[in-house]
C-alpha positions in Angstrom: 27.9 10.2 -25.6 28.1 8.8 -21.9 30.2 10.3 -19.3 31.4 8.6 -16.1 31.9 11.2 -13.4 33.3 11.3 -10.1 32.3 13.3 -7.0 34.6 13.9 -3.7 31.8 15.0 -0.5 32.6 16.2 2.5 31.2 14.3 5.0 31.5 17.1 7.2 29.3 19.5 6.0 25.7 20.0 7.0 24.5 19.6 3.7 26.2 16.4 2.9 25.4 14.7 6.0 21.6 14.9 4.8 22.8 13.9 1.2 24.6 11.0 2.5 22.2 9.8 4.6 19.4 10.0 2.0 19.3 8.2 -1.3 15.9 10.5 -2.5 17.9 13.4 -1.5 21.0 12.5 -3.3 19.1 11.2 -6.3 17.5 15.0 -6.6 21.0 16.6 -6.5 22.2 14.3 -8.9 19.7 14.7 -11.6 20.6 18.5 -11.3 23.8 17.8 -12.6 22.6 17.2 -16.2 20.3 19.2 -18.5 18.0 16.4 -19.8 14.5 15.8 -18.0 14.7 12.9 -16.0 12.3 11.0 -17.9 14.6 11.8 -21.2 17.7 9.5 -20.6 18.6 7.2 -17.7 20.8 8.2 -15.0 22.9 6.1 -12.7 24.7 6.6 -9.3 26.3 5.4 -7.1 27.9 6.2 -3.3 30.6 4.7 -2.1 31.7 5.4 1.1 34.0 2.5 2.4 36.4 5.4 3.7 33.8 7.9 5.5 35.9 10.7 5.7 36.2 10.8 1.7 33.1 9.2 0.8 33.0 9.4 -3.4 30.0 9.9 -5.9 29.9 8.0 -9.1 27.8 8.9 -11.8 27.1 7.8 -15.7 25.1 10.1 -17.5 24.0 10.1 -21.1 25.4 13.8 -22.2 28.6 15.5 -20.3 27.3 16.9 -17.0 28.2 19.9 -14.6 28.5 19.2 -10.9 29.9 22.9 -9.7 26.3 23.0 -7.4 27.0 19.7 -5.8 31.1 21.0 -4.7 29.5 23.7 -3.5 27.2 22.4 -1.0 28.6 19.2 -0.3 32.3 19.7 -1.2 35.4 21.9 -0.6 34.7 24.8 -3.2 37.1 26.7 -2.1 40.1 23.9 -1.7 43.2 23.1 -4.3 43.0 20.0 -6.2 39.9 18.2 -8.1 36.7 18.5 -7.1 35.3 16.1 -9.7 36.5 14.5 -13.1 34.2 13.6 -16.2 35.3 11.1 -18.1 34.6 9.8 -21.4 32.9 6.7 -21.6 33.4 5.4 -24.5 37.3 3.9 -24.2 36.5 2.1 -22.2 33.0 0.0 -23.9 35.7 -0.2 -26.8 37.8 -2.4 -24.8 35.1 -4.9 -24.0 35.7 -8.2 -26.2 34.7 -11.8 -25.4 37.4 -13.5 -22.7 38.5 -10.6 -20.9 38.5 -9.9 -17.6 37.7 -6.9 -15.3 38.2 -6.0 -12.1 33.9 -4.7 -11.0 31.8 -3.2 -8.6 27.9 -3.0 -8.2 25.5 -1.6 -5.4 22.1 -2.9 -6.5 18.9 -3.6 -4.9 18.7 -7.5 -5.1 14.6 -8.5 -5.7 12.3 -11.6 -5.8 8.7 -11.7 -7.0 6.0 -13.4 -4.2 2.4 -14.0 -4.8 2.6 -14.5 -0.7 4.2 -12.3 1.7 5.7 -14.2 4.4 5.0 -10.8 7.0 2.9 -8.7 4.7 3.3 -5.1 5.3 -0.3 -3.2 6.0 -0.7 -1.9 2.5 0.5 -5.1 1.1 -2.2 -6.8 3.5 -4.4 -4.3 2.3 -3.5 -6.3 -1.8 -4.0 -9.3 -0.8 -7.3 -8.5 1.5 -8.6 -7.2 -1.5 -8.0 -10.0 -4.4 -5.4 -8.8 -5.8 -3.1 -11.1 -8.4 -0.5 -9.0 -9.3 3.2 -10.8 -7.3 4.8 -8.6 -4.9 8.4 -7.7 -5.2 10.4 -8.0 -2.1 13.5 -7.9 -1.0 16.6 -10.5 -0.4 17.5 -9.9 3.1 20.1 -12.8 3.6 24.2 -12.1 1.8 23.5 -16.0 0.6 20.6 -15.3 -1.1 21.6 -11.8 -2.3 25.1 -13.4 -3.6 23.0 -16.6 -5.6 20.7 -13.5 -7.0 23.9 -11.9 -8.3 25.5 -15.2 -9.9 22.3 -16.5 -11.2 21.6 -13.7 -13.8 25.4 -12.8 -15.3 24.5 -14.9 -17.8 21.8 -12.4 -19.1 24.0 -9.7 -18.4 27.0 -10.8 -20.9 29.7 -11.6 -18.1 30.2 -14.5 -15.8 32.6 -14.6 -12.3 35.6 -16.6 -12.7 36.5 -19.3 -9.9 38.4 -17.7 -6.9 42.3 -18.0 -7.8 43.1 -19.1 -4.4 41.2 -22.8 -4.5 42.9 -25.2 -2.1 42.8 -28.2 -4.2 40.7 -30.2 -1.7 36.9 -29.5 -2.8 35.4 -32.0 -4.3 34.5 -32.0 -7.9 31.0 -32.1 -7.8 30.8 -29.0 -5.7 30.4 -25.3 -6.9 33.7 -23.5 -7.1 33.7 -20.1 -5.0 33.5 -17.4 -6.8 36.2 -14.8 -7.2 34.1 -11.8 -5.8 32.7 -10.7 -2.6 29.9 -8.6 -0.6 31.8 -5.7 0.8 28.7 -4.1 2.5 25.3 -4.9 3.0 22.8 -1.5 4.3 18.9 -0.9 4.7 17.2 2.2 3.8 13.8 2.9 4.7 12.6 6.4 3.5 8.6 8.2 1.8 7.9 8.7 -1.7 4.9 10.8 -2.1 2.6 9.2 -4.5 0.3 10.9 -6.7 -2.8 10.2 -4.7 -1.0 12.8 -2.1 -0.2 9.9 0.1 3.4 8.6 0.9 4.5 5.2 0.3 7.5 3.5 2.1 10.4 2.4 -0.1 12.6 -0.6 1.9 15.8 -1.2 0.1 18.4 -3.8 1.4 21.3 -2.5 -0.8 24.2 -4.4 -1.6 27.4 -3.8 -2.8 29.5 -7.1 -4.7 33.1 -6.8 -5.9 35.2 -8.7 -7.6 36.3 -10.1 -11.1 34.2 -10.9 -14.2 34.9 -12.1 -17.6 33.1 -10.6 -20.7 30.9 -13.7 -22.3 28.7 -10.9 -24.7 30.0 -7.5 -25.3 26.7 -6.3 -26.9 24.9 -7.7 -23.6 26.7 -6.3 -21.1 27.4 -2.9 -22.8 23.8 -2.6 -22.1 23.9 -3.5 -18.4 26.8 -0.6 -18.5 24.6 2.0 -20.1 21.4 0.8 -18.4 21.9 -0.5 -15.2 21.4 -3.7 -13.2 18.5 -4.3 -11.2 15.5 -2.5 -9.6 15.8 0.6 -7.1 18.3 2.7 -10.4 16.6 6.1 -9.3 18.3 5.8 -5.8 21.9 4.9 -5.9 21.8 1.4 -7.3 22.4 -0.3 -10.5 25.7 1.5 -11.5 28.3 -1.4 -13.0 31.8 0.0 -12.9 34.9 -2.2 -14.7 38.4 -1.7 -14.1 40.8 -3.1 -16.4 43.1 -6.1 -15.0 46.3 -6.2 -15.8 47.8 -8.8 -18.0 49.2 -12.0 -16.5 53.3 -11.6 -17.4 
């Protein structure tokens, strides 16, 4: 059974700065939240932190998790109120049904596949010096192309993004509505991950985060987006789809 879960941090504790700053960190105190090897059942996050002085940590996990070690190190353990909240995950799949709407939000990592490099990196120099055939996967670094990434693939995803409600009335008809959603941030992270040759690679994320509205096309489809994530880069913060309901139009 899936369990959505929400995290307050305290952006002013030693501990959390490193967390916040570090999506390999973070990723390793997340995954000791829940009693299933990481290699058993997928795990999203993600960090949202439009308000830095009560920056909040979401997380779906496939069984119900326990986060007490994260509130102490990187929370107020000793504060009133609530710390975090598990929810049940199911309701709200339930309410997913062809036509209607939800208000979203998604951090992912959006990717395109290159046989060239336009500025290969030196191991990715190192590829190509050597023959190799397999594409590489790179980055979008521009919010146009990160946004047509996003809108070209809800499709397969079982949702598409209604037109904006606030048209003017004075595009033409043969132009492409705008869409009712929006980049609220756009970050780079640049960190090692050992690899098992006792060398370290360097991951380069340019994470986005898109908001907005979408209306269900496929249940079945996009239940699995929710369970499974969107995107590359899931092990680090990004891939976690979140719905809202919208309230009916009176």
């Amino acid at each position: 059974m899936p369990y959505l879960s929400r995290i307050r941090i305290n952006p002013l504790r030693a501990a959390s700065r490193t967390l916040l700053a570090s999506p390999r960190a973070l990723h390793a105190q997340v995954q000791g939240g829940v009693p299933t090897l990481p290699n058993e059942s997928r795990t999203l996050w993600r960090l949202d932190a439009d308000n830095p002085h009560r920056p909040e940590l979401f997380v779906l996990t496939a069984g119900k998790p326990d986060w007490t070690h994260l509130v102490e190190q990187a929370g107020w353990p000793g504060a009133d109120g609530e710390h975090y909240a598990v929810r049940d995950y199911a309701p709200l799949l339930g309410q997913l049904a062809q036509g209607r709407e939800f208000a979203f939000r998604l951090t992912a990592n959006p990717v395109q596949n290159t046989n060239r490099p336009d500025k290969p990196t030196e191991r990715q120099q190192e590829r190509l010096d050597g023959g190799t055939r397999r594409s590489f996967r790179l980055g979008h670094r521009t919010a146009a192309s990160q946004l047509g990434w996003f809108l070209t693939r809800t499709a397969r995803w079982g949702f598409d993004v209604p037109a904006a409600s606030h048209l003017d009335g004075t595009r033409d008809d043969q132009d492409e509505p705008p869409r009712d959603m929006r980049i609220s941030t756009r970050r780079r992270h640049s960190f090692g991950k050992p690899t098992r040759a006792s060398k370290e690679d360097r991951v380069i994320m340019h994470m986005v985060t898109f908001e907005g509205k979408l209306r269900v096309t496929d249940p079945s489809l996009l239940t699995q987006r929710l369970l499974a994530g969107i995107g590359p880069s899931k092990a680090y913060g990004c891939g976690l789809l979140t719905l809202a309901p919208v309230p009916a139009k009176a």
